[in-house]
Every structure is written in C-alpha cells, then in structure tokens.
N, C-alpha and C positions, 0 to 999 in steps of 0.2 A: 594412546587412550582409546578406549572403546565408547563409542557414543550411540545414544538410541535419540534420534529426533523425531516429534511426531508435530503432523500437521496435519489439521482434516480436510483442508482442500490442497492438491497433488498439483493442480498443471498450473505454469506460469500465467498463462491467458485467463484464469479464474481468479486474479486479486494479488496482494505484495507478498502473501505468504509462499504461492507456486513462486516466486522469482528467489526468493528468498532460501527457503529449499534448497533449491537448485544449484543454486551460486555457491553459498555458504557449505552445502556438504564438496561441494566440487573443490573451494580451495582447502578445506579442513583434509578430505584426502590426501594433496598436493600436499601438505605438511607431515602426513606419516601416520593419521589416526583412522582407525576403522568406524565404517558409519554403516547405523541401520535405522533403515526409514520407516515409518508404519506412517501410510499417506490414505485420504479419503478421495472418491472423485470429486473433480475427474481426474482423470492420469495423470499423473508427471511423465516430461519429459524423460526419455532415456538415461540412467545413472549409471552408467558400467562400472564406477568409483564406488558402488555403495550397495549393500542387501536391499532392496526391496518387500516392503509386506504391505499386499493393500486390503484397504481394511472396509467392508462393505457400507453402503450407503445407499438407500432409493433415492434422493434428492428428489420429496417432493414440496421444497417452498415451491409455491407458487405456481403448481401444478392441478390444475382442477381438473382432468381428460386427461383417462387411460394413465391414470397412476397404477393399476397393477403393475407387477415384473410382469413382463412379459413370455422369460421362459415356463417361470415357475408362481403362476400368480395367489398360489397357496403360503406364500412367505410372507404376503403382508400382514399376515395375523401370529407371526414369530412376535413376541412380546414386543422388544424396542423396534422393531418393524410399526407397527400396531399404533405405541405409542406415539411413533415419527408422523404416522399418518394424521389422529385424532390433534395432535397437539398443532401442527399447520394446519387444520381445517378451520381451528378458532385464533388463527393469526402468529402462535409463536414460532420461534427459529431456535428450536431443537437440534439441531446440526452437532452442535460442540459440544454438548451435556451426550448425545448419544454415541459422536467419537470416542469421546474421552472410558465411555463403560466397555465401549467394541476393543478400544486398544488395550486396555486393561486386562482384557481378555486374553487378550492374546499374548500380551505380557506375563501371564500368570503360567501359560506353555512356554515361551522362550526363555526364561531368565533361568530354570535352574540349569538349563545345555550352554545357555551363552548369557556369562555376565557381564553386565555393563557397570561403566564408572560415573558416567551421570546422564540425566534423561534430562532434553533439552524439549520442551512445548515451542511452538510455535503459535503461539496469539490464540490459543483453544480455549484454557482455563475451563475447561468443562469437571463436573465434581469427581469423574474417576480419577482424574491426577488427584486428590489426595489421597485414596488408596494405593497410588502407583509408593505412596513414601514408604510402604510394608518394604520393598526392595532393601530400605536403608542405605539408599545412592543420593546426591545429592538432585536436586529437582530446580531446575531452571526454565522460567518462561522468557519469550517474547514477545513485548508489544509495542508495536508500530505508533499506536497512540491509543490512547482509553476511549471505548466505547460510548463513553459519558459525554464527551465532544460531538458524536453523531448523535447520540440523543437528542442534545439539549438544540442541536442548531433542526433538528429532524421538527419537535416540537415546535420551531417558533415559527417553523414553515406549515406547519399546520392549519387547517381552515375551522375544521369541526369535530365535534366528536367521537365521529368514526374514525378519523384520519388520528388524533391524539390516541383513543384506542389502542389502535394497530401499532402506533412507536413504544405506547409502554408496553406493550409483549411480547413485542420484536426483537429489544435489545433485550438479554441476557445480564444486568448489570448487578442484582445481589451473587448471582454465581458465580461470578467473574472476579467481585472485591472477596469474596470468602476465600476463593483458591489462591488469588495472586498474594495475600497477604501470609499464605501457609509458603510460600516457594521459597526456596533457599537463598537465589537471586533471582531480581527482575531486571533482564537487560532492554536496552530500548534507545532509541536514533537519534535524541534531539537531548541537550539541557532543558528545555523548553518542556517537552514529553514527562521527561524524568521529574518538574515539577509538578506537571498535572497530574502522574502516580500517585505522587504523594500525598495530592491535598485531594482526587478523588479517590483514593481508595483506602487510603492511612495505610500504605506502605511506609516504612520506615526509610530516609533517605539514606542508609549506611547499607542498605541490599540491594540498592538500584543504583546497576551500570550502565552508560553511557558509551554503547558502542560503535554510534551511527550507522548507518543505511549505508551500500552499496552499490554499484553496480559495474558493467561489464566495459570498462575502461578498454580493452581493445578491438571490442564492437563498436561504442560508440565514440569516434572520435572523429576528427575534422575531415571531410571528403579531401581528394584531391583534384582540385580544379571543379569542383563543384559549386555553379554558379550562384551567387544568392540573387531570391529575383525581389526587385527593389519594390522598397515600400512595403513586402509583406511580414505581418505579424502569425504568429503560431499561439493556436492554444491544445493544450493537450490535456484531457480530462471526462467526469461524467459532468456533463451538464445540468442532470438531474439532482446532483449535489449538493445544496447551497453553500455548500464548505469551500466550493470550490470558485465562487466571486463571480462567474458568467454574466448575472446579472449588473453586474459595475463594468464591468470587459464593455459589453454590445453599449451600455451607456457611453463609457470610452468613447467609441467608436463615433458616435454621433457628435463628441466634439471634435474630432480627426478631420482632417481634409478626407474630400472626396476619393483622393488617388490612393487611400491607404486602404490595404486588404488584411482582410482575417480568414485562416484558415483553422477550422476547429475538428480536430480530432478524437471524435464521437459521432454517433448515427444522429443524423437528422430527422428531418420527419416521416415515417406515422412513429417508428420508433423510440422518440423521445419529442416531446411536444414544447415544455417549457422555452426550450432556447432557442426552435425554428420560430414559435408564437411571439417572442420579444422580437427577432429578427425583424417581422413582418410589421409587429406593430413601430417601430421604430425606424421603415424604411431604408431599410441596409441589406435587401436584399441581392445588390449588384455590388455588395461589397465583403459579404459574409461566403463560405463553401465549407459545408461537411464532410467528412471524408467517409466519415463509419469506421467499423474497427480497421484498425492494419497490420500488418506484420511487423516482425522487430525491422527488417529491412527499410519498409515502404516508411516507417516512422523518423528512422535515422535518418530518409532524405528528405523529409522534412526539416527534421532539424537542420540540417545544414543549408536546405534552401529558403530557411526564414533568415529576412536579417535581425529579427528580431524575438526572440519568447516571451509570452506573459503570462505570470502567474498572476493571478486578481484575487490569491484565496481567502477567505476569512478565519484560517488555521488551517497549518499544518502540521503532521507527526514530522516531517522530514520535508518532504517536497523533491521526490524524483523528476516531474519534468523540469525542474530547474537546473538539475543536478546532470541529466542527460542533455539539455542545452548545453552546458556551458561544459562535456565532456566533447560536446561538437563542435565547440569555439565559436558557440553561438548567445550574443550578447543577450542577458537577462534582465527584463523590466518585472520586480515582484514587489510582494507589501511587505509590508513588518511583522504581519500576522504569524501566530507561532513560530514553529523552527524557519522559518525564511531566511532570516539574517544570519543563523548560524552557516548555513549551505553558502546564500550568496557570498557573506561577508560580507563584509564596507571596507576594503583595500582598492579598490578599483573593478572590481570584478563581475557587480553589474549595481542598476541603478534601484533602489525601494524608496516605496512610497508607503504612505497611511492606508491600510483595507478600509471598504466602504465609501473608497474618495473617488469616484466616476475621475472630477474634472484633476485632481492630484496624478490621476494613472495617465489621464492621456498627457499630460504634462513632462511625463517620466518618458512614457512612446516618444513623443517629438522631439527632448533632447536627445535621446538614442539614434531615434531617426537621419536628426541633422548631421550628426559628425563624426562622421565615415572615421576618422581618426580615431576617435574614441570608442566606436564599435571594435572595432580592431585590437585595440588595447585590453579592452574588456574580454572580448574574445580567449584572446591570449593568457591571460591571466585567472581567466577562470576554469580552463584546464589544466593549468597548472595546477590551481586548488583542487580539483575532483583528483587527482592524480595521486596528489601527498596524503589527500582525509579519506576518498572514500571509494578506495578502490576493493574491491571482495576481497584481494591478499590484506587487507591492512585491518581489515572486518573479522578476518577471520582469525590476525595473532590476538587482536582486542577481545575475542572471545577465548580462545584458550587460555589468556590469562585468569579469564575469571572461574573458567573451571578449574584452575591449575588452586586459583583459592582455596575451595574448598575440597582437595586432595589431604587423604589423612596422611 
C-alpha cells in the first residue's frame, strides 16, 4: 500500500504527534508499505524507511523578537506567510489551518507522478484536507484527544478576560469539528477518546476507530539490576497543564510522610512557575526536584529508579507516562480520569483512584509503597499488558486494518 501521512509538527521532542510519526511509519514500513511523509518543523527524526517532504513553517506562536527569516526576511509578506504573522499577533494558532493549505500544495505536484491509496492526517484537521478529498483516495485522521478537553479545562483555569480571550482563539475547534466530520475515518487511542469524538464533534460512532497509542516496547523496558531508590515517586508531565492533576500530586504530598520523594519531569523554575509556586507554598521543598526536559534515555532511568508512578490527571486521551511506566515494570498509582483505566486496567497491574482526590491519591501511594510484594506483582503484570496492547507492531496491523476497509 502506498501511504501519504501528514503532520505539521515533525520531531518527536515537539508533542505525541513527532513520536507518533515516527514509530507508526517505521512499523508500517517493517510490514511492506511504502510511506511518504510531508512534516512541518521542526524536523523529524531520521526516516531512512520513508520519503521525506518538509513542508515550510516560520513558527511564530509566541514569537514577538526578530520574527523575520533570517535568510530571506522578504518571505514574510508571501501571503500565508503574512497571514501566520498577523493572525499570532492577535493570539490565534494558525499552524494547522496554514499546514494543511502548504501540504495541499504540494500534493497537487505529487499525486499525478506518485499515487497514493489513502492520506492519513495526523491531529492537523486544518481546511486544506478537504480539498486533499479532490484525489478521491480515502482520508483518514488522528486524534489523540479533541481539542475541546484543552479548551474547556484551559477555561476554567482562567482568571480574566484577557486570559479567556486568548483560549477562545487559540484553539481551532469549528475548524477542526468541520474537517473531522468530512474524513472517511477517525482513528484514536482510548474508548474513552472515541466517545468524546462523538459527543464533541458529532462524528458518527460507525467511522471511528479505536486503535490505541503506542510505544517503543524494546526501548522501554525493565533495567537490569537497576536499583529503585526507595520511597521515591515519579511524575512525568507539563505542569502548566491543568489536565495533568499537579495540583492534587504536591497536595498528595503533604499528606505523605516526610521520607517520601517526588521527582517531577518538567523545568522548574523561572521556566514554569505554577508547580515550583505550590511547592514553596506548601513546604515540600526538601522533598520535591525538577529535572527539566530529558532525553528518552535520562527518562527510562527514571522510570526504572521510581518505585513508584503517578499519574494525578484530570483526563486523558491515553496516558503515555503510565504506559512507559508500567513497560518499565514500574508500578502505577493513576485516577479513573479518562482513558486511565483502559491503559492501567484493574487486573492487578496498577492501583486508581478518584481524580481531584488529594487525600484518595496519597492513599493509593502508601499502599503501593508498603508492599514490596505487590509492587513487584504490579510491576510484572503491567508489562505484560503494554506488550499484548500497545506495542507500535500491534498499532500499526490495527491501523492497516482500517485502511484495508476502505480499499475498493
């Protein structure tokens, strides 16, 4: 099969869609299908498996200094150039509306030399994929989870009307329910997800699959003789999230014994202020360490030297750090909040509680904590799980399936 995937941010380290990319065209090769990529920056990683076409971008959200190009600073007045500029000056994220017309573009050169049998989006939904349906190939997106989830939790964190401002012309969400309800299918990671489709965007539930989330199963798994150092907990996340429960973690914490540690995988402070600011105000500075960004490397040894993970989120589309714990054989304390329970399971594989429950999470920590037996168990059993569901070969037959659907 000839596939065209597009995505407008390229490199792993830029969000789920670069890992996503990445992974998914790499086992989709391994299976016998040719891939061609049209990515925006920043770069993806190396694909020797797959064509390459990058597709230009100034990336200036949130650039206010020395946004010209720098080679060529006469481009910024090329129309969607222009456009990208004027439309972040007044707060929106133009990104995916201006992919989607750049890729178009170039789709309209490639397709009569090389024809494709279906065009896969990745989480773009910007208004040129419905023009991409002129091909008359079948058109398939990706999403991780609806935009309408970051809105609505973006909103409540809101103080004023500047800041509410900025979230309704940030997210993209009439453009987004226009295009995903034109796509032929919509796949996506969780049962959970696949409802929220439904009820935000009135996609039909008979075009949306269920193909869950992935990841690299022989990167992340259990160290050998890799000590875990006792008492400590792991969080892996933006902070600045609300989605992402910090705020109930650091409370946690405060009911925790003194001996227990948390190590939080995100930039501390000047560069993120919300979760050093609760730190301080709730005296847990000799018990909290940020690490800032890390490498896939420096993160796996994390995971294996927590004895413990927490997810604290208040929704998930899937929930990768739980999913990378427990490919580490590292026992998982999460809530019930969206897809969580699909990932952890309730077989034994790790322990959930209620989101928003401070004193419920540390509840879950301390039986974790206590019983060496049962971290071990849990451990065990929950790489099993990642193994059988969600490993990128097992991602990537659940997706050919559903291209194989719509084959005439």
């Amino acid at each position: 099969m000839n596939i065209c995937l597009l995505s407008y941010r390229g490199n792993p380290y830029c969000g789920g869609q670069g890992v996503y990319l990445y992974f998914l065209s790499r086992e989709l090769a391994k299976l016998g299908h040719s891939l061609t990529l049209l990515v925006g920056p920043p770069d993806p990683w190396p694909m020797p498996w797959a064509r390459t076409i990058r597709v230009e971008s100034l990336n200036l959200w949130g650039v206010r200094r020395n946004f010209l190009p720098s080679s060529a600073p006469w481009r910024i007045f090329r129309p969607l150039n222009f456009f990208e500029f004027v439309a972040t000056r007044l707060g929106f994220f133009p990104e995916m509306f201006i992919f989607s017309f750049r890729a178009l573009r170039m789709l309209r050169e490639i397709f009569p030399r090389q024809k494709f049998d279906v065009f896969h989006d990745v989480q773009s939904l910007g208004y040129g994929l419905l023009l991409v349906k002129q091909f008359r190939r079948p058109l398939i997106t990706m999403v991780h989870h609806p935009l309408t989830i970051d809105f609505y939790h973006s909103l409540e964190r809101d103080q004023n009307f500047k800041e509410k401002y900025y979230t309704v012309v940030f997210y993209p969400l009439g453009m987004q329910g226009r295009v995903i309800r034109r796509c032929d299918r919509v796949l996506t990671s969780s049962k959970e997800t696949a409802r929220e489709i439904e009820r935000a965007f009135g996609v039909p539930a008979s075009r949306i699959r269920n193909v869950a989330n992935g990841l690299d199963t022989d990167f992340f798994q259990p160290g050998n003789g890799t000590p875990r150092k006792v008492d400590r907990l792991l969080f892996v996340g933006n902070t600045d999230d609300p989605k992402k429960g910090i705020l109930y973690l650091l409370r946690a914490m405060a009911y925790l014994p003194e001996k227990i540690t948390l190590r939080i995988v995100d930039d501390g402070a000047p560069a993120k202020s919300f979760a050093p600011d609760l730190v301080k105000k709730l005296g847990l500075g000799r018990r909290v360490a940020f690490t800032g960004k890390l490498s896939a490397e420096a993160l796996r040894e994390e995971y294996r030297s927590a004895q413990v993970t927490v997810v604290p989120s208040l929704y998930e589309g899937f929930g990768l750090p739980a999913a990378e714990a427990m490919a580490c054989g590292t026992p998982v304390v999460a809530t019930t909040a969206g897809a969580l329970p699909e990932v952890v399971g309730e077989e034994g594989t790790g322990i959930l509680v209620p989101p928003r429950d401070a004193r419920a999470l540390a509840q879950g920590i301390e039986q974790a904590l206590e019983d060496e037996g049962r971290r071990g168990k849990m451990g065990k059993a929950g790489r099993e799980r990642v193994e059988s569901l969600f490993s990128w070969r097992r991602v990537a037959e659940r997706t050919v399936r559903v291209y194989e659907e719509l084959m005439p």
